[in-house]
N, CA, C and O of each residue as an XYZ file, in Angstrom:
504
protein
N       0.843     -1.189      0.000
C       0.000      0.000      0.000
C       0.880      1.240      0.000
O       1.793      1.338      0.819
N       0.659      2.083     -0.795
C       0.932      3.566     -0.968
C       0.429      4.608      0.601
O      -0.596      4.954      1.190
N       1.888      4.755      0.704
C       1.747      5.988      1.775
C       2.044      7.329      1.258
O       2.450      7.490      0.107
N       1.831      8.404      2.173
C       2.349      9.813      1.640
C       3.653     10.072      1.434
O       3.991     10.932      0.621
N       4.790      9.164      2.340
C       6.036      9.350      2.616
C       6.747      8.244      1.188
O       7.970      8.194      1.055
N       5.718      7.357      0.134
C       6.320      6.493     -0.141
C       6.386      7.332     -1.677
O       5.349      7.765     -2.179
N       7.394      7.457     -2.176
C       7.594      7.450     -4.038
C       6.465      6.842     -4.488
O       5.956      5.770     -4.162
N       6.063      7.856     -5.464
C       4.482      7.138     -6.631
C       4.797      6.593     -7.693
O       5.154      7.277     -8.652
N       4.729      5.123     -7.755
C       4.790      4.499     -9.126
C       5.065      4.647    -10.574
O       5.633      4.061    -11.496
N       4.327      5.806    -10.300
C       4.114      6.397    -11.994
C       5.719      6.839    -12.545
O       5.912      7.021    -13.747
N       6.743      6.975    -11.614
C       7.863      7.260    -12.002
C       7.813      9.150    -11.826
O       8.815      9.660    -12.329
N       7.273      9.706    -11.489
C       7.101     11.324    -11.339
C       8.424     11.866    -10.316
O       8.847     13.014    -10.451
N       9.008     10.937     -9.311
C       9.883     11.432     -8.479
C       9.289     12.051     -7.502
O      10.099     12.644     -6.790
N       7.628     12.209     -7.004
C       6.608     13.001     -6.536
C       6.607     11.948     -5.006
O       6.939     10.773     -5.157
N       6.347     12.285     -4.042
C       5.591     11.200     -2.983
C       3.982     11.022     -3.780
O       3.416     11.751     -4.594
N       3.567      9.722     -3.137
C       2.250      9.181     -3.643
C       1.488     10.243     -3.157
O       0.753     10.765     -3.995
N       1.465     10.691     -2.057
C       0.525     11.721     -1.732
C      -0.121     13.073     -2.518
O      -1.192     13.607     -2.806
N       1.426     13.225     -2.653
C       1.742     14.412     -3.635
C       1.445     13.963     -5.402
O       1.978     14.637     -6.283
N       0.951     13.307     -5.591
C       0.899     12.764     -7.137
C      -0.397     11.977     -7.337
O      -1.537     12.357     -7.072
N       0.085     10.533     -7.979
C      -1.658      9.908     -8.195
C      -2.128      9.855     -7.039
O      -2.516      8.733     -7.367
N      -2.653     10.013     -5.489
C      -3.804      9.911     -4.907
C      -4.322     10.991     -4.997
O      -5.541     11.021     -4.822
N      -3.509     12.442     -5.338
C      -4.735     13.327     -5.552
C      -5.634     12.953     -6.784
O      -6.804     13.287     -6.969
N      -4.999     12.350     -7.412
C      -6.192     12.142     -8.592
C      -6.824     11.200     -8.500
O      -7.789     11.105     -9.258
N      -6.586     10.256     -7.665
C      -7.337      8.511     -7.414
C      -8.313      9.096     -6.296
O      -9.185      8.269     -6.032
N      -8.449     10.504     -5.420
C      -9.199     10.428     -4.554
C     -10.076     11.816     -5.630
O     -11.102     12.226     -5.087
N      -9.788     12.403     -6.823
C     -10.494     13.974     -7.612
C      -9.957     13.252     -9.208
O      -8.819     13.270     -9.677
N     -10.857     12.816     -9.630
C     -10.047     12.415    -11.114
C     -10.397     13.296    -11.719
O     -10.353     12.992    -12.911
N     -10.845     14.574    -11.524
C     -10.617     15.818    -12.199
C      -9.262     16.553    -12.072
O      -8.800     17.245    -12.979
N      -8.629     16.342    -10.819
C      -7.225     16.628    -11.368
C      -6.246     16.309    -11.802
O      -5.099     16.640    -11.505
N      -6.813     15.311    -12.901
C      -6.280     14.702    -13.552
C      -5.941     15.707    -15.319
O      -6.667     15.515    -16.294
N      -4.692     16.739    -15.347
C      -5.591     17.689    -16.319
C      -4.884     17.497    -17.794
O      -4.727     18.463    -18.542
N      -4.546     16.405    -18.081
C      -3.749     15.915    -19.251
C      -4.039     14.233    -19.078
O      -4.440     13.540    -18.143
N      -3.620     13.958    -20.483
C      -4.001     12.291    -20.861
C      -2.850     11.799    -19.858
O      -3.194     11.173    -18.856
N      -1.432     12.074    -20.105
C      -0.796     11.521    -19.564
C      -0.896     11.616    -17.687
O      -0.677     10.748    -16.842
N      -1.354     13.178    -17.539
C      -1.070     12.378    -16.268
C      -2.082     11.341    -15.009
O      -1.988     10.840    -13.889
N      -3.503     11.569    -16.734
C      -4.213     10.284    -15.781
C      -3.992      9.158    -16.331
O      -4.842      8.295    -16.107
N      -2.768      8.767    -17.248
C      -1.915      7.535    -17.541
C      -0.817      7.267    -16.553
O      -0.544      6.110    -16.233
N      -0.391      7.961    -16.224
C       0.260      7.790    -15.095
C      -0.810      7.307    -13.404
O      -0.545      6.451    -12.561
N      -1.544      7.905    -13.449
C      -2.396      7.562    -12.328
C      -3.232      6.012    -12.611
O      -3.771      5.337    -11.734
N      -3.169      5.719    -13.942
C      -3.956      4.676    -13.885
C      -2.958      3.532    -13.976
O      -3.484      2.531    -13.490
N      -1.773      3.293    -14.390
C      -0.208      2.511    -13.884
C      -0.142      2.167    -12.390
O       0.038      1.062    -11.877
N      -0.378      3.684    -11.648
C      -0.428      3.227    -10.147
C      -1.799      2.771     -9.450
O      -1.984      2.344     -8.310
N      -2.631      2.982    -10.418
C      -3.788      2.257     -9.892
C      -3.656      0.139    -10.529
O      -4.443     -0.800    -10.409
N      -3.119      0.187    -10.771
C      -2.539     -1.065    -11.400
C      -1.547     -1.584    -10.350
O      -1.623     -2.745     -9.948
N      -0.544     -0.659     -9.872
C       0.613     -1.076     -8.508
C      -0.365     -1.756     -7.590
O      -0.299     -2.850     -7.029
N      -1.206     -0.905     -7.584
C      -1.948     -0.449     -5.749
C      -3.304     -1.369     -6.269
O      -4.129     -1.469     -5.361
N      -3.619     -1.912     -7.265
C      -4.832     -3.054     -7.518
C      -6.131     -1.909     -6.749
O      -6.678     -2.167     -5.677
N      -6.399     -0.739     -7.533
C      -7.148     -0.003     -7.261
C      -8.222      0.103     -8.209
O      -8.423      1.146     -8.831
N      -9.206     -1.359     -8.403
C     -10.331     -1.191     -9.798
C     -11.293     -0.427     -9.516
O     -11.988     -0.183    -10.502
N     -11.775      0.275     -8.149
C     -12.670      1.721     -8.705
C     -12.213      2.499     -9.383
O     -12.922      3.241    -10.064
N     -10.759      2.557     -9.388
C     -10.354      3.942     -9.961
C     -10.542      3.778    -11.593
O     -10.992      4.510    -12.474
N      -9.862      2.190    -11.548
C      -9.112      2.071    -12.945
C     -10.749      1.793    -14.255
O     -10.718      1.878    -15.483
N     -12.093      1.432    -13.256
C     -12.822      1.373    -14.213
C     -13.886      2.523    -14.112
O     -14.891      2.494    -14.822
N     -13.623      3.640    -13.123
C     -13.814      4.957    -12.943
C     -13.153      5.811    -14.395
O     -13.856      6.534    -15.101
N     -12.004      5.608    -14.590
C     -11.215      6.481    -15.512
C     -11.295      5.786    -16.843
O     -10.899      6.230    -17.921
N     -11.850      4.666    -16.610
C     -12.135      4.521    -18.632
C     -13.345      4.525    -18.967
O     -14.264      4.158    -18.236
N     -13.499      5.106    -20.557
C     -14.231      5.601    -20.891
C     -15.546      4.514    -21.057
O     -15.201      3.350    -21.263
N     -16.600      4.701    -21.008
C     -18.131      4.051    -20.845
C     -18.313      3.419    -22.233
O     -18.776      2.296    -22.033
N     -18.194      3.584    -23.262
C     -17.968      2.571    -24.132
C     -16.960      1.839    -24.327
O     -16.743      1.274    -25.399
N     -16.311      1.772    -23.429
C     -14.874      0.585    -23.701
C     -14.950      0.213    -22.765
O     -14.158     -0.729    -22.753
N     -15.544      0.311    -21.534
C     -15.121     -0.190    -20.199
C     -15.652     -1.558    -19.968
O     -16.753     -1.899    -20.400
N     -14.536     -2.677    -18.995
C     -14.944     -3.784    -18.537
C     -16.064     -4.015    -18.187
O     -16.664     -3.034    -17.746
N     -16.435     -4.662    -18.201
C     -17.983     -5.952    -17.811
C     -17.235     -6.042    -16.644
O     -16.068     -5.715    -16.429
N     -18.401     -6.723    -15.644
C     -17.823     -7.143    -14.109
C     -16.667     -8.008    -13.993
O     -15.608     -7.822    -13.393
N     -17.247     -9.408    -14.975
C     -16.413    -10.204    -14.899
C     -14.699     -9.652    -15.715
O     -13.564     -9.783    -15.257
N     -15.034     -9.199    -16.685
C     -13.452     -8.616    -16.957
C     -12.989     -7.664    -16.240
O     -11.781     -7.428    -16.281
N     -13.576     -7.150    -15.685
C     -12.711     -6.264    -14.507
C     -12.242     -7.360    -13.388
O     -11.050     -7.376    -13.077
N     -13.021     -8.143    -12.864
C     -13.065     -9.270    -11.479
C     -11.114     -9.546    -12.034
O     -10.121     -9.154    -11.421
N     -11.166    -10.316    -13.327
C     -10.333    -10.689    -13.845
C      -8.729    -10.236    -13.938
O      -7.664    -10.791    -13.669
N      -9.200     -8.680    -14.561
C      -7.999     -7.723    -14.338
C      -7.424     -7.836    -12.861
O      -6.271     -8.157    -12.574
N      -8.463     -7.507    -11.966
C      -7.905     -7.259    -11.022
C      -7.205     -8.076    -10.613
O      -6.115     -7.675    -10.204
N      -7.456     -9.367    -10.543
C      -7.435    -10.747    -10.160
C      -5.439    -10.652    -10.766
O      -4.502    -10.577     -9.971
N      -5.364    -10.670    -11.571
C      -4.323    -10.086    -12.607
C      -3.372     -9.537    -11.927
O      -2.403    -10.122    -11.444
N      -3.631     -8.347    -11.866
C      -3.041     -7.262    -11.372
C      -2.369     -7.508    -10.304
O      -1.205     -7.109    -10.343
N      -2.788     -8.165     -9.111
C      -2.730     -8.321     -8.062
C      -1.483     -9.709     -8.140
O      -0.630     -9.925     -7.280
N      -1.701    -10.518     -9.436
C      -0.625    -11.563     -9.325
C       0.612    -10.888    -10.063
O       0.869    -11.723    -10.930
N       1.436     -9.947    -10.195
C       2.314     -9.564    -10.856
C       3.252     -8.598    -10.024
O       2.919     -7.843     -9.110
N       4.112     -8.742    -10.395
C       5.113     -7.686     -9.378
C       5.495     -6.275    -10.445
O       6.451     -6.369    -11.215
N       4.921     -5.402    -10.411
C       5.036     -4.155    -11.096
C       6.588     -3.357    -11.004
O       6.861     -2.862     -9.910
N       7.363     -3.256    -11.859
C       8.766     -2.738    -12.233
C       8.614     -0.938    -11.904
O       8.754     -0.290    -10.867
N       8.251     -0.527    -13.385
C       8.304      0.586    -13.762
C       7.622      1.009    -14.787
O       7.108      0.087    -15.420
N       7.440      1.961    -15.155
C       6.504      2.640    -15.949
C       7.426      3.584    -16.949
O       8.209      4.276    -16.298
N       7.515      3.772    -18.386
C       8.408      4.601    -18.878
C       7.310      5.315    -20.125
O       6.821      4.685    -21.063
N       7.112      6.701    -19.839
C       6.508      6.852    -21.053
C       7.721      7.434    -22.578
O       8.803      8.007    -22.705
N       6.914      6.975    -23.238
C       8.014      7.437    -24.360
C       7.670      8.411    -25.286
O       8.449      9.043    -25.999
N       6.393      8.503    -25.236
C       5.712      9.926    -26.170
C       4.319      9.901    -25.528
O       3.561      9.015    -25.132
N       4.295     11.233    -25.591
C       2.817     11.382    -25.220
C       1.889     13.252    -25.647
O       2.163     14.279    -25.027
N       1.139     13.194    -26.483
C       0.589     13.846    -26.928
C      -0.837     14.712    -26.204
O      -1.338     13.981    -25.350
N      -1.388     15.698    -26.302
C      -2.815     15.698    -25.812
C      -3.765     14.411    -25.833
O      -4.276     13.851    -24.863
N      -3.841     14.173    -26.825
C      -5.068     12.512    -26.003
C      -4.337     11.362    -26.499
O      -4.988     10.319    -26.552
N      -2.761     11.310    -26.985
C      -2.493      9.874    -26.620
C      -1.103      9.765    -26.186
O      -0.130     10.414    -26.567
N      -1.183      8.813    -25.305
C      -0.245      8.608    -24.670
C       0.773      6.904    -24.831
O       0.280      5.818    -24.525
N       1.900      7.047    -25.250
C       2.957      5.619    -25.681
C       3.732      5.284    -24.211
O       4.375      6.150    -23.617
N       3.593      4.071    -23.775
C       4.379      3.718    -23.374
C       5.043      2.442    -22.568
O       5.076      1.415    -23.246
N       5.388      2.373    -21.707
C       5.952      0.774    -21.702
C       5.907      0.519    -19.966
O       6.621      1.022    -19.100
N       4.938     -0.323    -19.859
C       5.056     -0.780    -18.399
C       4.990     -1.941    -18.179
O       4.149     -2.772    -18.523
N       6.395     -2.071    -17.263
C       6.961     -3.491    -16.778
C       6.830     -4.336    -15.658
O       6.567     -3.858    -14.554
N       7.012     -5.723    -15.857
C       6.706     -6.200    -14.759
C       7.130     -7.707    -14.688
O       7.619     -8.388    -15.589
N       6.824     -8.068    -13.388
C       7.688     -9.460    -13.022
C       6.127    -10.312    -13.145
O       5.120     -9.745    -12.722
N       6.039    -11.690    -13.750
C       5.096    -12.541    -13.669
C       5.871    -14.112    -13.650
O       6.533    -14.727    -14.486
N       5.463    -14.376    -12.384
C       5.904    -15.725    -12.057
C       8.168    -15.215    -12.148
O       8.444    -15.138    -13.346
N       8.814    -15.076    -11.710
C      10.130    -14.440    -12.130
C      10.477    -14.207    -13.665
O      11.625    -14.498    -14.000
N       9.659    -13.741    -14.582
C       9.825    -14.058    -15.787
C       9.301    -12.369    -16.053
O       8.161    -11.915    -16.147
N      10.742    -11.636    -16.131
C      10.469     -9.836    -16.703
C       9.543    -10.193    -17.862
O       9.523    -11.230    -18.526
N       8.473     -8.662    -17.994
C       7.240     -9.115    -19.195
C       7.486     -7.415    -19.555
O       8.333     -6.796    -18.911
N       6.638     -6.701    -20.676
C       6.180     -5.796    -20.726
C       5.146     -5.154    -21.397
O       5.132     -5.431    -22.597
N       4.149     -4.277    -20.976
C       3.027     -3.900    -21.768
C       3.771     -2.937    -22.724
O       4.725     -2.433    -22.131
N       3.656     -2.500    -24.029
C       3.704     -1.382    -25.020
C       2.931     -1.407    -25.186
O       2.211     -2.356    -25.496
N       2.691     -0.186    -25.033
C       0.912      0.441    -26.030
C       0.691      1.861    -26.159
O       1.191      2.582    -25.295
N       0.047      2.365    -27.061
C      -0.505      3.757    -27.317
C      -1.693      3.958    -27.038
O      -2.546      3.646    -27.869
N      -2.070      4.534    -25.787
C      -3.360      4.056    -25.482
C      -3.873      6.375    -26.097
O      -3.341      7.486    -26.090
N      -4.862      5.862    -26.389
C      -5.684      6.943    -26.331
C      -7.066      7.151    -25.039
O      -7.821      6.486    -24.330
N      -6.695      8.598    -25.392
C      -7.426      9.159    -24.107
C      -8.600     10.061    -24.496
O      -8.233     10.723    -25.467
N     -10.089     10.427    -24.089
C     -10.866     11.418    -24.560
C     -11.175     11.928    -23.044
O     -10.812     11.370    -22.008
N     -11.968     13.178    -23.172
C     -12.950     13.390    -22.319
C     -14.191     13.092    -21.928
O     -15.042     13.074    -22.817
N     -14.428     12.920    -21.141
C     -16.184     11.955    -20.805
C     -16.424     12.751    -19.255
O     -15.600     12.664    -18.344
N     -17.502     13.405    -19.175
C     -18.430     14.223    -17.949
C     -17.395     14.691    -17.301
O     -17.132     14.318    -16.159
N     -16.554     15.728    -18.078
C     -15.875     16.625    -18.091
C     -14.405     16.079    -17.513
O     -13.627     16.937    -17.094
N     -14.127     15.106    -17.489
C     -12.715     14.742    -16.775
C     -11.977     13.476    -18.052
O     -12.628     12.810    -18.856
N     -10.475     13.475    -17.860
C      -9.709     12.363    -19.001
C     -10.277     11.237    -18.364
O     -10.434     11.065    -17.155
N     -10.657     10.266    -19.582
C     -10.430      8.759    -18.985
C      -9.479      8.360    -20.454
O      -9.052      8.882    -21.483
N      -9.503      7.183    -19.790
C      -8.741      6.044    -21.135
C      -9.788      5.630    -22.030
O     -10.920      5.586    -21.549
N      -9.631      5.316    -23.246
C     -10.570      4.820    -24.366
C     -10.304      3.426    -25.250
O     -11.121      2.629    -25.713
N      -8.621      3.444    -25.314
C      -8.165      2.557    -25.636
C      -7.124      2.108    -26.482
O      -6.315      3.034    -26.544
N      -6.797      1.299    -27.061
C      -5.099      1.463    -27.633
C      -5.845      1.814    -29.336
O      -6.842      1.631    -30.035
N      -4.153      2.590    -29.284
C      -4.835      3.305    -31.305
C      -4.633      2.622    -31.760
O      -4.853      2.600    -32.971
């Protein structure tokens, strides 16, 4: 679990306090794609699925059971680091790593981002 005193996932150099929980507790201050890509990485550390099916967008978002799943997921993996490598107004590239079973893995993706009832969520890879 993420404390105030602990470094935030997302790679920001920020304490968690100071970084994604303000936006995991106001996902309106969330005020760019990336940095509610970054908040949704550490909602992935921290196996946080209100947030993570809070912040994507309502036509792409998990069914119960695929969320149950993710989480289920999430929770079996040892999370590395997060590196973005480009990131634009609504899309964001990048590469997040991780340990499954001792065997380094990594996500790449370009995920795109829109607005939905006035705040970023995720929509999905371009």
């Amino acid at each position: 679990m993420q404390t105030k005193e602990t470094n935030c996932p997302c790679g920001s150099l920020k304490k968690y306090n100071n970084c994604c929980a303000l936006i995991h507790n106001n996902i309106f201050e969330a005020k760019t794609a990336e940095q509610l890509m970054r908040s949704r990485y550490t909602a992935f550390v921290i196996a946080n699925g209100t947030f993570l099916q809070k912040s994507h967008a309502s036509k792409t978002r998990p069914n119960t059971r695929e969320q149950k799943d993710l989480l289920q997921w999430t929770k079996s993996v040892d999370w590395i680091k997060l590196e973005i490598l480009k990131s634009t107004k609504d899309t964001v590239e990048f590469k997040a790593f991780f340990q499954l079973n001792g065997k380094l893995d990594v996500i790449h993706e370009k995920s795109q981002f829109i607005i939905e009832n006035g705040y970023w969520v995720y929509f999905g890879i371009v």
